[in-house]
OpenMM code with the backbone's topology and positions (N, CA, C; nanometers):
from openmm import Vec3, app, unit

residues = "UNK UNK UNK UNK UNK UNK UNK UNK UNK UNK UNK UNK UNK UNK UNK UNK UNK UNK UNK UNK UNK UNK UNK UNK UNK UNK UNK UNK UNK UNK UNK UNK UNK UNK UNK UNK UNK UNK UNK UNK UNK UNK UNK UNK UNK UNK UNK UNK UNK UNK UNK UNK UNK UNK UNK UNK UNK UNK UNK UNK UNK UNK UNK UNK UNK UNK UNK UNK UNK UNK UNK UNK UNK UNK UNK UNK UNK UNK UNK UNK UNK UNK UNK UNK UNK UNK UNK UNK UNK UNK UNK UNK UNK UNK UNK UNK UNK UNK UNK UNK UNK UNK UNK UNK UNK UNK UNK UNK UNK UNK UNK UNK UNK UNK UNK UNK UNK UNK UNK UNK UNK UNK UNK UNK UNK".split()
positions = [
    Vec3(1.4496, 1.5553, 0.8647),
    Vec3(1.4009, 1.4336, 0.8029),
    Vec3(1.2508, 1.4425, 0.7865),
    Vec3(1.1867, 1.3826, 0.6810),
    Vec3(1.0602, 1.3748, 0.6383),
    Vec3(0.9821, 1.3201, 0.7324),
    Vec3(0.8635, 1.3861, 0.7935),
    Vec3(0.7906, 1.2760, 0.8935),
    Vec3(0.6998, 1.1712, 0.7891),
    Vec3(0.6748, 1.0849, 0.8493),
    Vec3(0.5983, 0.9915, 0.8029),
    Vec3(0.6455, 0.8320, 0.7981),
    Vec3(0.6232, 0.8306, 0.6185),
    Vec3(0.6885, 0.7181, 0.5433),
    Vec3(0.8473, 0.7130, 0.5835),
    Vec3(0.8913, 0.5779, 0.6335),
    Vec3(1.0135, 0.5674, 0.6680),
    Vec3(1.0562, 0.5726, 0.7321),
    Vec3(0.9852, 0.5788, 0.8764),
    Vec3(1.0497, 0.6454, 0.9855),
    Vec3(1.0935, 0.5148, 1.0623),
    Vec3(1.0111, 0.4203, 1.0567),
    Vec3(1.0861, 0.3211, 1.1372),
    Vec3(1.2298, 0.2316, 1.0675),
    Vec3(1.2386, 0.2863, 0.9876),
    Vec3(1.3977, 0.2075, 0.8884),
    Vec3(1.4649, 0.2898, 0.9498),
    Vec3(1.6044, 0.2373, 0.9832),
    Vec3(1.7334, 0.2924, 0.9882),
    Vec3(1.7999, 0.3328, 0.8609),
    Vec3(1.7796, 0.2128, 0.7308),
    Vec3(1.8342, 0.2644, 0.6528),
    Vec3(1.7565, 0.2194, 0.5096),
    Vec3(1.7055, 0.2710, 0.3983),
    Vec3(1.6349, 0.2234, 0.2928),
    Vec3(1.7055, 0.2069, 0.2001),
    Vec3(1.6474, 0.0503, 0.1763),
    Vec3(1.7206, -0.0243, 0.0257),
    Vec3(1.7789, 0.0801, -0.0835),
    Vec3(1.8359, 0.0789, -0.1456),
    Vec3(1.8932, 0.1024, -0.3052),
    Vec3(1.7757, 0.1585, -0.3980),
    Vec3(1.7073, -0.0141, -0.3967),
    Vec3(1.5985, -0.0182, -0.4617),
    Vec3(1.4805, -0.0032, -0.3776),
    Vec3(1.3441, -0.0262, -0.4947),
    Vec3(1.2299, -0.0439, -0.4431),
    Vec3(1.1206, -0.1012, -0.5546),
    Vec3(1.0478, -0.2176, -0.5370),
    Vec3(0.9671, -0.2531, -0.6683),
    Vec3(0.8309, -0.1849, -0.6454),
    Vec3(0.8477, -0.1865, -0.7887),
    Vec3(0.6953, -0.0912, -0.8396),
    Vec3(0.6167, -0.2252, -0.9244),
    Vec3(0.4594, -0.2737, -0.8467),
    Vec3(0.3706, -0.2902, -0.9547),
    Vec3(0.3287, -0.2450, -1.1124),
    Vec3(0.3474, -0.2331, -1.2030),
    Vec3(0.2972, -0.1914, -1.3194),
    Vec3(0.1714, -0.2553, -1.3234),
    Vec3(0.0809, -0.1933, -1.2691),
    Vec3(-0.0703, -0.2578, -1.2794),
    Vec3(-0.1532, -0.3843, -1.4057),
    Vec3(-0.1061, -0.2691, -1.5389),
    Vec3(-0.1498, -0.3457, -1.6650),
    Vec3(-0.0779, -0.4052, -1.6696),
    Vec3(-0.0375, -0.4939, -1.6281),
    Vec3(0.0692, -0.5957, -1.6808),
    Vec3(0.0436, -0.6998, -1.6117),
    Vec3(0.0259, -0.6739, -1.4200),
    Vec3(-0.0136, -0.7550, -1.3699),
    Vec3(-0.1524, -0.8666, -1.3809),
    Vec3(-0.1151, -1.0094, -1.3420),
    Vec3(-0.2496, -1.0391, -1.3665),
    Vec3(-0.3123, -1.1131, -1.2628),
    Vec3(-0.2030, -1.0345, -1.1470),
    Vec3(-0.2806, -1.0737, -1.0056),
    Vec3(-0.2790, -1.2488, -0.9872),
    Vec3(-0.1671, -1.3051, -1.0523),
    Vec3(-0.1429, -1.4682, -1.0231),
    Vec3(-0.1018, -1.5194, -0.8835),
    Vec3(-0.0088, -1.4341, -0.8014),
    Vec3(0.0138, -1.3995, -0.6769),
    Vec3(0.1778, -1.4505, -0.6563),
    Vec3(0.2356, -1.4979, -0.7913),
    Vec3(0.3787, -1.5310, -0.7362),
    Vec3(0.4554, -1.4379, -0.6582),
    Vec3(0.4332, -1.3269, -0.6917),
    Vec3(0.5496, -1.2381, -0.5970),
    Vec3(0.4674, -1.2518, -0.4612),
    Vec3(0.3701, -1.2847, -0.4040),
    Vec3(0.3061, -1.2509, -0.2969),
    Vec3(0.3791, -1.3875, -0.2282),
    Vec3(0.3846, -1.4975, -0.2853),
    Vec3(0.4316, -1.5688, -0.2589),
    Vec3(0.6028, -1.5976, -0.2124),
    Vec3(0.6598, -1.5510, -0.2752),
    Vec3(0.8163, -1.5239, -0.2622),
    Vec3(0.8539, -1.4073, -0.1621),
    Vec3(0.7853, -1.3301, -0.1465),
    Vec3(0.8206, -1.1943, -0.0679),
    Vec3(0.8514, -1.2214, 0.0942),
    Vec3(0.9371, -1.2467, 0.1260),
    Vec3(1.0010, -1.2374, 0.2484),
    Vec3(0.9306, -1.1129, 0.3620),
    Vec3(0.8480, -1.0404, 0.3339),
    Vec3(0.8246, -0.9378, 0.4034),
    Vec3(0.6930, -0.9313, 0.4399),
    Vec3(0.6084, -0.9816, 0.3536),
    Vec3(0.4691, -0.9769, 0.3343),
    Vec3(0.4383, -0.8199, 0.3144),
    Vec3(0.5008, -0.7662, 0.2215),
    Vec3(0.4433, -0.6139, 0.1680),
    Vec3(0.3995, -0.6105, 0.0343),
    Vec3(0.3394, -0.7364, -0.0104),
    Vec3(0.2563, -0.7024, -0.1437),
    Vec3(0.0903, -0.7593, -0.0653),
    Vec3(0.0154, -0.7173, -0.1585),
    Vec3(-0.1130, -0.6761, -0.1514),
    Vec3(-0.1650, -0.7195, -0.2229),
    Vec3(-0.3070, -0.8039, -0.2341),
    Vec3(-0.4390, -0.8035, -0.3689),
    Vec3(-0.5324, -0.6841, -0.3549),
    Vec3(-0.5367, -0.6442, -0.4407),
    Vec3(-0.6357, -0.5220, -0.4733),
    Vec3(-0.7478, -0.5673, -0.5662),
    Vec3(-0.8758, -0.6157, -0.4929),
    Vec3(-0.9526, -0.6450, -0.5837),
    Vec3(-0.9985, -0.5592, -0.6762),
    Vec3(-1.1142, -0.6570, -0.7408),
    Vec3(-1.1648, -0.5179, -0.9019),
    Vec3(-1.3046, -0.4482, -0.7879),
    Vec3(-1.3421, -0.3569, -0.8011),
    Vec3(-1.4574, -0.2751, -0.8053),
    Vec3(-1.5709, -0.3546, -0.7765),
    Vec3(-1.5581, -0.3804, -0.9427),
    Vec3(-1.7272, -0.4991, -0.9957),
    Vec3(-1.7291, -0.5842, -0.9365),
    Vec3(-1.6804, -0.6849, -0.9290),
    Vec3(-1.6221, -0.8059, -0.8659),
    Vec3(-1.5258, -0.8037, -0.7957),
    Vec3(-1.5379, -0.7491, -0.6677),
    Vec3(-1.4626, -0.7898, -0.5197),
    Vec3(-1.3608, -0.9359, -0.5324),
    Vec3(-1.4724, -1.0060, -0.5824),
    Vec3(-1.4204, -1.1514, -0.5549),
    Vec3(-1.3187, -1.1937, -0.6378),
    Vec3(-1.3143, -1.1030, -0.7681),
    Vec3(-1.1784, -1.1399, -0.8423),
    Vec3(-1.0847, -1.0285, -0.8559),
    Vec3(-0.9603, -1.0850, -0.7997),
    Vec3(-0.8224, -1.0275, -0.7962),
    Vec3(-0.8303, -0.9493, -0.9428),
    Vec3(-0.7474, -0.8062, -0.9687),
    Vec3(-0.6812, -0.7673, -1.0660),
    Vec3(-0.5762, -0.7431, -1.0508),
    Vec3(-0.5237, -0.7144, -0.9284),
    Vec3(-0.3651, -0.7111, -0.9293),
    Vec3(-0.3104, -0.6985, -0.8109),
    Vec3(-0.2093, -0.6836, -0.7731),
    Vec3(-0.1387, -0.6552, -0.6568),
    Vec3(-0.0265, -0.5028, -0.6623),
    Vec3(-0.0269, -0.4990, -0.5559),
    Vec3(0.0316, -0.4217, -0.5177),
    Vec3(0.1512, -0.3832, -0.4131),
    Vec3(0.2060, -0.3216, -0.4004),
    Vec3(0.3288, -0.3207, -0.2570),
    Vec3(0.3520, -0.2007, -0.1829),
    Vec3(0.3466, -0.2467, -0.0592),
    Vec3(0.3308, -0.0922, 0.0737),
    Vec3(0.4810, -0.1227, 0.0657),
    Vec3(0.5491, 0.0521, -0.0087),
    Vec3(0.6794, 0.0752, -0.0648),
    Vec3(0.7613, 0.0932, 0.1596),
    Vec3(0.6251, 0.1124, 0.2131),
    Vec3(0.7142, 0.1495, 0.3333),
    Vec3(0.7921, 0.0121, 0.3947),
    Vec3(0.7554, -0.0639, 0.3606),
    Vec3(0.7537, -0.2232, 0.4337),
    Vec3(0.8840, -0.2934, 0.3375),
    Vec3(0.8743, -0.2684, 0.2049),
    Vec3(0.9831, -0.3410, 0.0557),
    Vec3(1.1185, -0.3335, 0.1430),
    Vec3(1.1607, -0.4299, 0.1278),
    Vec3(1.3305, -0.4053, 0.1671),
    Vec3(1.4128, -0.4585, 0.0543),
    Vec3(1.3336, -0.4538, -0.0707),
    Vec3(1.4219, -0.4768, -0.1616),
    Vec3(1.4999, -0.5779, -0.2400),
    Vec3(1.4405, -0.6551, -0.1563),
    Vec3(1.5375, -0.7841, -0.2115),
    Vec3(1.5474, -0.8377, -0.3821),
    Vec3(1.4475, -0.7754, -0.4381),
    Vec3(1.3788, -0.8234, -0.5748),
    Vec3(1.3630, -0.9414, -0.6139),
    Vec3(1.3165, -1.0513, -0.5033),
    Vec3(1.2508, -1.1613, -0.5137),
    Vec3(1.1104, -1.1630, -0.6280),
    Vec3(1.0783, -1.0564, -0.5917),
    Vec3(0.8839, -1.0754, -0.6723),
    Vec3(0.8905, -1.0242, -0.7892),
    Vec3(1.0500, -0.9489, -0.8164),
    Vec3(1.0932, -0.8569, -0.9835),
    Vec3(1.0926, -1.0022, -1.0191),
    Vec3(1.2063, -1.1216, -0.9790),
    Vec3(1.2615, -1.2254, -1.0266),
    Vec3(1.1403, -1.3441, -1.0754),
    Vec3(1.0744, -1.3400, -0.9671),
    Vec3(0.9596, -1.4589, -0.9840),
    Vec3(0.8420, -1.4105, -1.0766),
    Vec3(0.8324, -1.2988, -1.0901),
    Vec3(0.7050, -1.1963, -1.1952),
    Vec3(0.7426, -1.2955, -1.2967),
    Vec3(0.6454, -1.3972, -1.3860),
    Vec3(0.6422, -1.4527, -1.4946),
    Vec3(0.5748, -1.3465, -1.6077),
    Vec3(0.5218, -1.2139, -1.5389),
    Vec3(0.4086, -1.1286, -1.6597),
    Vec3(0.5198, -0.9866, -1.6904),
    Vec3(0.6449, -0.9809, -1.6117),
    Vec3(0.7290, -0.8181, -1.6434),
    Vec3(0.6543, -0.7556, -1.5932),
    Vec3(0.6111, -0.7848, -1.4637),
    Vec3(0.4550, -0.6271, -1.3980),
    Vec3(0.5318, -0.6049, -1.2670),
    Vec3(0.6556, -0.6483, -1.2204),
    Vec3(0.7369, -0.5586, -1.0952),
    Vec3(0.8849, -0.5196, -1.1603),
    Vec3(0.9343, -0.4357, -1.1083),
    Vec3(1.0557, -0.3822, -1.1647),
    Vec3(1.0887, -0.3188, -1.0245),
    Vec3(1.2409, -0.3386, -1.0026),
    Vec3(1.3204, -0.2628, -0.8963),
    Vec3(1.3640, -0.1005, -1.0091),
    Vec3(1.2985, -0.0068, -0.8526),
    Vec3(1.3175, 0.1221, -0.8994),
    Vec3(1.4511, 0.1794, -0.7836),
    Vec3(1.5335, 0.2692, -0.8456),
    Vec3(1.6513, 0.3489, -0.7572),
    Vec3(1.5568, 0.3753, -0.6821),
    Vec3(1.5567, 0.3764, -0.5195),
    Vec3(1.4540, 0.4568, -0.4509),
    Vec3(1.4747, 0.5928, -0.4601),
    Vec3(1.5960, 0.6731, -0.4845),
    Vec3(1.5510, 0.8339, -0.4994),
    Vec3(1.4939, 0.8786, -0.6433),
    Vec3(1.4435, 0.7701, -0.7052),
    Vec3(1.3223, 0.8006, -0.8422),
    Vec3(1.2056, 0.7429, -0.8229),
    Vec3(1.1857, 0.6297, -0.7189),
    Vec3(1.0684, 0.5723, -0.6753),
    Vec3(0.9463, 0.6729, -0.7250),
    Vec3(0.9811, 0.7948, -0.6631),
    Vec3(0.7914, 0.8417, -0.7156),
    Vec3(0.7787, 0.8478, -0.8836),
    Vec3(0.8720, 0.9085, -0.9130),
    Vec3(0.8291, 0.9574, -1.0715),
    Vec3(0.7926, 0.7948, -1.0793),
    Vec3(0.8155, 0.6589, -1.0793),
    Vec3(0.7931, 0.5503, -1.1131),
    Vec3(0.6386, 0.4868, -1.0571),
    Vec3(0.5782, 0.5702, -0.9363),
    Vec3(0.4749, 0.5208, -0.8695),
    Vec3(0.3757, 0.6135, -0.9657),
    Vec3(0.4186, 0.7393, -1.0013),
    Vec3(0.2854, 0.8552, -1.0328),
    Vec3(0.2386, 0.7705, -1.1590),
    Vec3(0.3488, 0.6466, -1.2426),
    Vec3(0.3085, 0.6102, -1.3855),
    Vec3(0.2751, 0.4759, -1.3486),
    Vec3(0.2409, 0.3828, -1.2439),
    Vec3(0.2145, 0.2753, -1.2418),
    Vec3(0.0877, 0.2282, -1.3066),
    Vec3(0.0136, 0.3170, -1.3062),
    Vec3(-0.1241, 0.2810, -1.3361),
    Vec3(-0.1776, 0.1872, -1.2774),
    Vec3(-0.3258, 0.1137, -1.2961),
    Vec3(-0.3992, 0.0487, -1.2460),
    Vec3(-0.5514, 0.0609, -1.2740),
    Vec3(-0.6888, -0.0001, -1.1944),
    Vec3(-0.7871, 0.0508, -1.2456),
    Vec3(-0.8070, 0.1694, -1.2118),
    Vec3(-0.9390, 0.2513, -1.2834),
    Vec3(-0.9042, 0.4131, -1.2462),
    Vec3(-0.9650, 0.4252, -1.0964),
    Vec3(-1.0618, 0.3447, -1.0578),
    Vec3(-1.1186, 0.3690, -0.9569),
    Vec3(-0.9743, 0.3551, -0.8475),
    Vec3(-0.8927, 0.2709, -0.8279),
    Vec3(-0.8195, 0.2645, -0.7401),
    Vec3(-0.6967, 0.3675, -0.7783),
    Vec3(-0.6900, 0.4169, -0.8835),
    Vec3(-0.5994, 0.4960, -0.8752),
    Vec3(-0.6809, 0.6479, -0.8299),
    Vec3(-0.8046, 0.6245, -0.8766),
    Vec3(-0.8484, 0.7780, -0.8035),
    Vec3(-0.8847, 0.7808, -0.6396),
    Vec3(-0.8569, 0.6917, -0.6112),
    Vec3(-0.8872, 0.6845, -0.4368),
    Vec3(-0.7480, 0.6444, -0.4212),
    Vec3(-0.6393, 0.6029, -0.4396),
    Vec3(-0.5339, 0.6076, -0.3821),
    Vec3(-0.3873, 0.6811, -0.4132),
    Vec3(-0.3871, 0.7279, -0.5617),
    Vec3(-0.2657, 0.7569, -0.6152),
    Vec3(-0.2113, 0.8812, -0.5411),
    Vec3(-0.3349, 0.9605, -0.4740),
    Vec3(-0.2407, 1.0667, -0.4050),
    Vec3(-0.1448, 1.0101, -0.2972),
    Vec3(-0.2230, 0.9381, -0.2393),
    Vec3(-0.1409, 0.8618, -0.1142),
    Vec3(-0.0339, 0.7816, -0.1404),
    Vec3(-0.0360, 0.7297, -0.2432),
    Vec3(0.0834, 0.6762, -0.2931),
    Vec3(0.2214, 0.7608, -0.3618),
    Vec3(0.1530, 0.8303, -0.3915),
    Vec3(0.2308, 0.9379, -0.4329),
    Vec3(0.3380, 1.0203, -0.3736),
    Vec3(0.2408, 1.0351, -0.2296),
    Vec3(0.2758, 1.1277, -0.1351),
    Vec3(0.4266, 1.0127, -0.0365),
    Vec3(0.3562, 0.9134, -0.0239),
    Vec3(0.4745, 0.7956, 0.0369),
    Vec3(0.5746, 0.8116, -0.0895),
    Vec3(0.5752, 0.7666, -0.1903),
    Vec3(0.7321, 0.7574, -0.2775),
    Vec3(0.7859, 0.8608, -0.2719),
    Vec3(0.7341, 1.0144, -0.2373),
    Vec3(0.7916, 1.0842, -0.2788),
    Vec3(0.8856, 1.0948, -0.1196),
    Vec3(0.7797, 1.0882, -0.0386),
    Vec3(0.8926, 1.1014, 0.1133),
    Vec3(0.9752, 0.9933, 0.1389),
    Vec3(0.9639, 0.8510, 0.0743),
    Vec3(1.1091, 0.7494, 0.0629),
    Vec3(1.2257, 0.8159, 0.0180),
    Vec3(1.1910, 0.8329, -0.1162),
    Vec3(1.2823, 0.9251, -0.2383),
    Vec3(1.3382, 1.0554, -0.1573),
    Vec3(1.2840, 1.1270, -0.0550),
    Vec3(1.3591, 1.2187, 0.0330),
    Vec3(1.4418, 1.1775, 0.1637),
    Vec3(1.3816, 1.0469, 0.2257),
    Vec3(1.4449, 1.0642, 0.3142),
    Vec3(1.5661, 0.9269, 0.2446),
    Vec3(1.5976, 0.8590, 0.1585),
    Vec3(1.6783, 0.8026, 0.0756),
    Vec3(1.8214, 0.9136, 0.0567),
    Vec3(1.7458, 1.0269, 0.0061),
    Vec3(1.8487, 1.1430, -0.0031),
    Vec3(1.9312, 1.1595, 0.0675),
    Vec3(1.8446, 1.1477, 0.1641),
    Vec3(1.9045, 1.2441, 0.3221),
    Vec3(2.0144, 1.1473, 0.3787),
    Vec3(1.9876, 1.0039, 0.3917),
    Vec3(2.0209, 0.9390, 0.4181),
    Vec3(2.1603, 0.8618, 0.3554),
    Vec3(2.1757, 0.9398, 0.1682),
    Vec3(2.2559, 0.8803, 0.1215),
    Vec3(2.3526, 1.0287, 0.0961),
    Vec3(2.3695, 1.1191, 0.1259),
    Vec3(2.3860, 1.2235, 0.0867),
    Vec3(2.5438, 1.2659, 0.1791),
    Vec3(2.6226, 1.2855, 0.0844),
    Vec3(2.7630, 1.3302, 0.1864),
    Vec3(2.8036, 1.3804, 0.3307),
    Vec3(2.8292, 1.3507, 0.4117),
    Vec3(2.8347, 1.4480, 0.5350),
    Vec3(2.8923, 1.5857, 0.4811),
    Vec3(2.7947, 1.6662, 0.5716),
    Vec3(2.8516, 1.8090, 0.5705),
    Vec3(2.9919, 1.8126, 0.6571),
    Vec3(3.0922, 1.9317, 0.6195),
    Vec3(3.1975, 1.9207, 0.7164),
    Vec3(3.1708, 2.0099, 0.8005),
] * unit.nanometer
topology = app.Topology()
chain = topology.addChain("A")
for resn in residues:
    res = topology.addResidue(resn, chain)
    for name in ("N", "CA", "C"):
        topology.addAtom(name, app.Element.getBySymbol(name[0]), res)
C-alpha cells in the first residue's frame, strides 16, 4: 500500500470532488454544506484579503457531493477516485498557487487513485 495520502481511511469513497478553479468564485457555498470541513479559501497573491477560490484536501473528502450539489457556478464535480489525478493535474487556478502547490497535489491524487485500486481490486486466490 502507498504510504502517505490515505492512510488513515479504511476505505475511500467512489468518488472525489475536484475544484475547477476558473469557474470558482470563491462564494463559499460548498464550504458551507460540507460535512467534513475539507474545503479551503485560497486567497489571491495581491490581495490576501480577497478570496479567489477554494479548494479541497482530497485526503479528508468522503464524498458525499454535497458542495458538487450546492456549487451555483459548475466549479466542483465528483471525480471516480481511480482518475482523481488526471482530474487534479487540469484543475487549474492562479499560476502562483498552482506553481507552489500542484506538485503536491498531484502527488496526493495520484496515491488516492492507487491506494483506491488496491483497495477495490479482486482478491488474489
Amino acid at each position: 500500500m502507498a504510504k502517505g495520502a490515505g492512510q488513515k481511511r479504511k476505505k475511500l469513497p467512489k468518488e472525489l470532488a475536484v475544484v475547477y478553479a476558473d469557474n470558482c468564485t470563491g462564494c463559499e457555498a460548498c464550504i458551507e454544506v460540507c460535512p467534513v470541513d475539507c474545503i479551503y479559501k485560497v486567497p489571491g497573491a495581491d490581495q490576501p484579503t480577497v478570496q479567489w477560490f477554494v479548494d479541497i484536501d482530497l485526503e479528508r473528502c468522503i464524498g458525499c457531493a454535497l458542495c458538487e450539489r450546492w456549487c451555483p457556478w459548475d466549479a466542483i464535480e465528483m471525480v471516480p477516485t481511480d482518475r482523481i489525478a488526471e482530474a487534479v493535474a487540469v484543475k487549474g487556478g492562479p499560476p502562483e498557487y498552482v506553481e507552489k502547490n500542484q506538485e503536491h497535489l498531484n502527488r496526493v491524487a495520484q496515491q488516492l487513485a492507487e491506494i483506491y485500486r488496491e483497495q477495490t481490486a479482486p482478491a488474489k486466490k
